[in-house]
N, C-alpha and C positions, 0 to 999 in steps of 0.2 A: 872880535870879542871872544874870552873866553867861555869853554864850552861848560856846560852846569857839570857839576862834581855828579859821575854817574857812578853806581854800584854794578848794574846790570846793562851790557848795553847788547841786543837783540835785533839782528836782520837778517831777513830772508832775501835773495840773490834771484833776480828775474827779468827778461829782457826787457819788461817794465818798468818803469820810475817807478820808482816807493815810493807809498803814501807817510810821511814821516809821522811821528806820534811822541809826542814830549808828556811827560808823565813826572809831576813835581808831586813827590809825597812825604809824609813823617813816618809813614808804618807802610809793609809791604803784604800785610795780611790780605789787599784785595787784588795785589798782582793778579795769579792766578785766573781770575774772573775777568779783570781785563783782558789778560793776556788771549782767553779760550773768546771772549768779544768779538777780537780785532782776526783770530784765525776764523771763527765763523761770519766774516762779514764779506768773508771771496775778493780782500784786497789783501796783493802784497806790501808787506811795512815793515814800516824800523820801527822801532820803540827804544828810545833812550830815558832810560830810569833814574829822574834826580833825586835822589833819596836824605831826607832830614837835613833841607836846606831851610834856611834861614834867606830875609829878604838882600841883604849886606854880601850872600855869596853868589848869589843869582845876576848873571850877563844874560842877558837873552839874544842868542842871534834872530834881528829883525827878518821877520819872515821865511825863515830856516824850517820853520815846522807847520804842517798842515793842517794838526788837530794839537791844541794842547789840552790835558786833564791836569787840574790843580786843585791838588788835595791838602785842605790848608783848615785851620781854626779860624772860622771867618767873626768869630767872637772877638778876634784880633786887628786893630787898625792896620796893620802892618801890613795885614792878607790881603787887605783893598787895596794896598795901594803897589802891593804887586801882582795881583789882575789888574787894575791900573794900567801900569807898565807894561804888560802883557801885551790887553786889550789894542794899545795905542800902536803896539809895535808889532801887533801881529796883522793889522789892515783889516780887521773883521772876519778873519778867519776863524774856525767851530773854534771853540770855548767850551769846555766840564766845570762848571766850580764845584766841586763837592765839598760842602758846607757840614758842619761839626755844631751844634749847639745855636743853629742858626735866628735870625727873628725879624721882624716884617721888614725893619726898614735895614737891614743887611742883605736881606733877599733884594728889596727893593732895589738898591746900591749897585749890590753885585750883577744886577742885569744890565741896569744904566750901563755901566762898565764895560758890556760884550756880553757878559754869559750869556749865550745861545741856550745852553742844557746847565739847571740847575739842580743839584743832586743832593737832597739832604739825608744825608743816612738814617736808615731806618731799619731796622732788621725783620721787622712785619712785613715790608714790602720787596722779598728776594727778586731777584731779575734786573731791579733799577741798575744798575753798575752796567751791567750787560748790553742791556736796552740803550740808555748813554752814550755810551761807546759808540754801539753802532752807530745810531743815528746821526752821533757827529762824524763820524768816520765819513759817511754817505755824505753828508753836506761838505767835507771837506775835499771830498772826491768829484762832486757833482757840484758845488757853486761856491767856488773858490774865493771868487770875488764878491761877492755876497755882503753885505751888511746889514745886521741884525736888529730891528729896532726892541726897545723894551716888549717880550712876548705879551704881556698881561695888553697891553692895546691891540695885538695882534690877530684876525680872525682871520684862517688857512683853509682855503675848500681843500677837501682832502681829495689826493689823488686815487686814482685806480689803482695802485698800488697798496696805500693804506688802507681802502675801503676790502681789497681783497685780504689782507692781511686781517683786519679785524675781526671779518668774517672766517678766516682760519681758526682761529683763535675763539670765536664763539661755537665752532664746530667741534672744537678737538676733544672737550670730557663726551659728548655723543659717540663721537669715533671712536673710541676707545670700550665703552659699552655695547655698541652694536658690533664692533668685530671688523669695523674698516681698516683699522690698524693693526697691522698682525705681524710676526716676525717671519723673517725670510733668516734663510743660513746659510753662509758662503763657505765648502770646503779650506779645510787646512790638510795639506798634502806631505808626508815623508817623503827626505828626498831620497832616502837607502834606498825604501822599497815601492814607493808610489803609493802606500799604502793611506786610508783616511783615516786621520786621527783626532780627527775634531773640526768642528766647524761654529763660525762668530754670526752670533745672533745679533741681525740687523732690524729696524722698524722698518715700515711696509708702510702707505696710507694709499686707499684706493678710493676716493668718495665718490658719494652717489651724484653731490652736487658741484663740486670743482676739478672733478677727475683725479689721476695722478697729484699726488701733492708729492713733490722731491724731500728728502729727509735736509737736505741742506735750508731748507722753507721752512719746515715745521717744529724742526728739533730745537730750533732758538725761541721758537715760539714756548717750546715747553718749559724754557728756561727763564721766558720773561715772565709767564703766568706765576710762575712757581710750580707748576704742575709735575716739574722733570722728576722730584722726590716718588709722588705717588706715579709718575711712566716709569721709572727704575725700577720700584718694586713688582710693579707688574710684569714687566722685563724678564725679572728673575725669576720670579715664581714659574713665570713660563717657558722661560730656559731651562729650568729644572725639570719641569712636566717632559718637556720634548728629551732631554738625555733621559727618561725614563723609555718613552715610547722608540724611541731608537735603539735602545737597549732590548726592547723585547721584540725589536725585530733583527736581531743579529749586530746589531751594531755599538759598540761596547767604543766609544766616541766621545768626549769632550764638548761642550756645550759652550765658550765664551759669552757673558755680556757687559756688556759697555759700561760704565757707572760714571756719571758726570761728578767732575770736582764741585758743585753742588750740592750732589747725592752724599759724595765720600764725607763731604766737608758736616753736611748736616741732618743726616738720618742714621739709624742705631745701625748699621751692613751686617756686622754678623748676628744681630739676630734677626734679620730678612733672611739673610742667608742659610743660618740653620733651621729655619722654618719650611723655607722651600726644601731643601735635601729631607729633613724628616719628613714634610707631606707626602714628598713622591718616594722616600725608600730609596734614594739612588746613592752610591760613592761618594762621599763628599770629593772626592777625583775629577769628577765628572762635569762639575761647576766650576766656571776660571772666572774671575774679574779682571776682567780688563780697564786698568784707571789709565786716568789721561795724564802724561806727561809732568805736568803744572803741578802737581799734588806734589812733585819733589821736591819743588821750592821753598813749599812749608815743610820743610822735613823735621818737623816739631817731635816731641816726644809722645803727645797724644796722637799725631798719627801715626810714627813707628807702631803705635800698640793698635792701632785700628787695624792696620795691613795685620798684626801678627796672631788677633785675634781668629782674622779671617784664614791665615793659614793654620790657624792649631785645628779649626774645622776637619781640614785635611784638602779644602776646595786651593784652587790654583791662582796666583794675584799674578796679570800680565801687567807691563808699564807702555801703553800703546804710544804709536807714532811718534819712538824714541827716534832722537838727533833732532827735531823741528825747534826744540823750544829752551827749554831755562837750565836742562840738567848738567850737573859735571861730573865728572869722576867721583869724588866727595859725595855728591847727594847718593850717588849708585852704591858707593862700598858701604853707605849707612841704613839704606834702607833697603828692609825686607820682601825680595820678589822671587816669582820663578820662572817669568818668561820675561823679554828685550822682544819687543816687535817694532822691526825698523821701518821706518815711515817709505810707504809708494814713493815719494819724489826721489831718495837716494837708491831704487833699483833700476829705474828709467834708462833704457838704453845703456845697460851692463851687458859684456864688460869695453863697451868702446867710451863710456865717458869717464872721463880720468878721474874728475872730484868723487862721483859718486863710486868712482871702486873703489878709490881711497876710503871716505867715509864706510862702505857697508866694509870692508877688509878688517878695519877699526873694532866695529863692533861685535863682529864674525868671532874677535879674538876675543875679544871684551866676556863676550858672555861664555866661549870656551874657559876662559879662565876664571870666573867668577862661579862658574855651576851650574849659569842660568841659560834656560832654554832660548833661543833663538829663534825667531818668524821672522820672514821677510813678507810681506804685504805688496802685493801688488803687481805679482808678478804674469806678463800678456806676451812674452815672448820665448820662444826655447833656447834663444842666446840669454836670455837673465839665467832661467831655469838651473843649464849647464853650467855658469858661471857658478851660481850660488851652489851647487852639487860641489862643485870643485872647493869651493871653500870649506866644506864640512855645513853648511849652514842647514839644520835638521828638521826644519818646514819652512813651509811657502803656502801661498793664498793669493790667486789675482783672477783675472779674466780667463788665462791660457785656461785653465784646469775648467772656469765655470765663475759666471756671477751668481750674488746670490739668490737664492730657489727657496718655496716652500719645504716644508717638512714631506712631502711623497713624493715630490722631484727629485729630493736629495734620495732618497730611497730608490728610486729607477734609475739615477741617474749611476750609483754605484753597484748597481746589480747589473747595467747594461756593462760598466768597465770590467767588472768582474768574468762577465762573461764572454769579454774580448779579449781578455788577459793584462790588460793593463790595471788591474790592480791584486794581490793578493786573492787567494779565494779564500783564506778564514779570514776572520774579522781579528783586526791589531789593536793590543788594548794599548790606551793613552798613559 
C-alpha cells in the first residue's frame, strides 16, 4: 500500500527496533509538543507526519505503526469512518483521536472505534497532548497486543507505578517551596584555554519522602500539571541570582537555563527575563536561554520576535540538543540565535565513529560560518575532548570535566583546578 503523503519524516537510528508513530494532522502547531512527548518518554521512534489529509488519500499500512495519533474534526463523518479504518487495521494497537468540537455521542463512537486516549482540545488543560502521547507510547511498547474495550466501563487498579507518579505530582508545588528542588550547574569549558565560561542550570529534587526523584521523572511531570510555566520562571530568577553570586566571588561566568517549548510558546520570556537581570543587577550577558530544538519548526514571525526581544536584553539564546530533531538549514539561517549545542549522542565515541564525526564536522562548520557559538554536550572522554579542540569547536560540557554540582562545589571545584594549573588563574569573561 501506499505510504500517507508525509511533509516531515523523523527517525532516530538504534540498535533497537523503533517504536513507530503515525501522526495524521490538518495543522502542525502541536508537533512540537508531540514531538518533546515521544523524546521524553526514553523510547526510540520514527515519527512520520501525514499532514492535511483527506480520507480518499489515506492507505494505511496494516499494522505498520505502533501508536497512531489522529488529528481530525471528529464533527465530520468522514473522521469516523477513518478511525474506523484505522481501528480495524491496526489490531487494537494505542489510538490518539484528538477531537476538535467534539460531543457525547462522537466521544461515545470514537471510543467504540479503538480510541484508547481521547483528547479533546482544550487550552485550559496544558499537558493533555503530552500526557497522550506518552501514555500511548507506553501501551504501544508494553501491550502490543492488547485490545481496548470502550474505557467508560472500564475500572484499572492502578499500578505502583501510577500510584507513585501521582504522588510525585501531589509533592512537586511543596518541593519547590521547601527548597527540595534546587539547581545544580554543570561546567561549560574553553577548549583554547581550559578556561570556565559558564555553566547550565539543571533541576535537582531530593525528597524527604521518595528519595532521589531523577529529572527524567519529574520534568514531564511539570509538564503535564502545567506547572513547567511557573518551574521556568523560577529557574530563571534563580539563574539570575547565582550568576550574580558567582560573580562576586570572582567568577564573571554565564549562567544557562533550559526554557521548555511550553514556557517559550506561552508565557511573556522577556519580561521574566528582564526582571530577573534588574532584580539581581547582573549583565544581561550573563543569562543564556537555552530553547529546545522543536521551537524551530514553528519558526513563525511571533517567534522570530520573542527570540529577538530576548536578545536586544543583551541575555544569550542557545538552540539546545541541535541535530536530534526537526531543524534544517532554512529554519537556522531564519531564526535568531547565539549558540548551536550539539546534542551528547553525536559526540559518543569521537573521533572513531564515522556518522558522528560527520555529523559534529557539519555543524562545527555550520556555526563557524554562521557567527554562532558552538557547545558540544557531553563530552566523558579525552579522545572526544582532542577531537573537538582540533575542530575549532570553542566549548564542551560532559562528565570528563565534572557532572553537575551545587553552586559551592562549582566554586571549590574551580579553585581546586585553578590551583593545579588546569585552569587559568584570572577569571575569563563569557
Amino acid at each position: 500500500m501506499a505510504n500517507p503523503k508525509s511533509e516531515f519524516d523523523i527517525s532516530i537510528e538504534s540498535e533497537r527496533d523503533n517504536l513507530r508513530v503515525l501522526l495524521c494532522t490538518s495543522e502542525t502547531s502541536d508537533l512540537p509538543m508531540i514531538a518533546a512527548a515521544l523524546s521524553m518518554s526514553r523510547e526510540v521512534f520514527e515519527l512520520r507526519v501525514a499532514h492535511g489529509l483527506t480520507e480518499s488519500e489515506v492507505e494505511f499500512e496494516c499494522g505498520s505503526y505502533d501508536v497512531a495519533i489522529l488529528d481530525v474534526e471528529m464533527c465530520e463523518r468522514r473522521a469516523l469512518r477513518l478511525l474506523d479504518r484505522y481501528s480495524a487495521e491496526a489490531k487494537g494497537k494505542p489510538i490518539i483521536a484528538m477531537l476538535n468540537d467534539p460531543n457525547d455521542d462522537l466521544e461515545h463512537e470514537a471510543i467504540q472505534l479503538g480510541a484508547i486516549d481521547l483528547l479533546v482540545r482544550d487550552e485550559a488543560q496544558p499537558g493533555r497532548i503530552e500526557r497522550a502521547v506518552r501514555h500511548a507510547v507506553e501501551r504501544g511498547r508494553m501491550q502490543r497486543a492488547s485490545v481496548f474495550p470502550p474505557r467508560r466501563s472500564v475500572i484499572v487498579e492502578k499500578s505502583a507505578a501510577e500510584k507513585r507518579r501521582d504522588a510525585l505530582i501531589e509533592a512537586l508545588p511543596e518541593a519547590f517551596e521547601s527548597g527540595e528542588i534546587v539547581l545544580h550547574y554543570q561546567p561549560k569549558i574553553s577548549t583554547a584555554d581550559s578556561a570556565l565560561v559558564g555553566v547550565e542550570a539543571l533541576m535537582r529534587w531530593t525528597s524527604k519522602v521518595h528519595g532521589v526523584v531523577s529529572p527524567i521523572e519529574f520534568v514531564p511531570l511539570l509538564e503535564e500539571t502545567g506547572m513547567v510555566n511557573e518551574a521556568g520562571a523560577w529557574a530563571i530568577a534563580q539563574g539570575a541570582r547565582q550568576a550574580r553570586r558567582f560573580r562576586e566571588h570572582g567568577l564573571d561566568i554565564r549562567v544557562a537555563v533550559n526554557v521548555s517549548a511550553r514556557q517559550f510558546m506561552h508565557s511573556d520570556l522577556a519580561r521574566l527575563v528582564a526582571k530577573a537581570i534588574d532584580d539581581e543587577g547582573i549583565p544581561p550577558r550573563l543569562l543564556e536561554l537555552e530553547l529546545t530544538e522543536s521551537v524551530l519548526l514553528e519558526s513563525t514571525e511571533q517567534n522570530r520576535k520573542k527570540v529577538a526581544a530576548l536578545r536586544e536584553l543583551g541575555c544569550l539564546v542557545a538552540i539546545d540538543d541541535f541535530g536530534t530533531g526537526f531543524a534544517t538549514l532554512n529554519y537556522i539561517r531564519r531564526f535568531p540565535m547565539d549558540v548551536l549545542k550539539i546534542d551528547r549522542t553525536f559526540i559518543r565515541n569521537l573521533p572513531y565513529d564515522a556518522e558522528n564525526k560527520a555529523i559534529t564536522n557539519a555543524i562545527v562548520a555550520l556555526g563557524s560560518s554562521l557567527g554562532v557559538e558552538v557547545v558540544a554536550e557531553g563530552v566523558e572522554t579525552a579522545e572526544e575532548l582532542e577531537y573537538l579542540r582540533s575542530l575549532g569547536c570553542p566549548i564542551v560540557q560532559g562528565y570528563y570535566f565534572s557532572a553537575a554540582m551545587d553552586a559551592h562545589e562549582v566554586l571549590a571545584w574551580e579553585e581546586t583546578r585553578r590551583a593545579e594549573g588546569r585552569a587559568p588563574k584570572r577569571p575569563t569573561n563569557a
